[in-house]
C-alpha angles and dihedrals in degrees: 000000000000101000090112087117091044098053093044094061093034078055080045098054097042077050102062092029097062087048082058098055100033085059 
């Protein structure tokens, strides 16, 4: 599988999603 890209900024996003709504 080469989705290893793919996986870090959809982490990145949750990451910064869940700030968001935490907030």
């Amino acid at each position: 599988m080469c989705s290893s890209e793919r996986s870090v900024s959809l982490l990145f996003f949750w990451i910064c999603f869940i700030c968001e709504v935490r907030k």
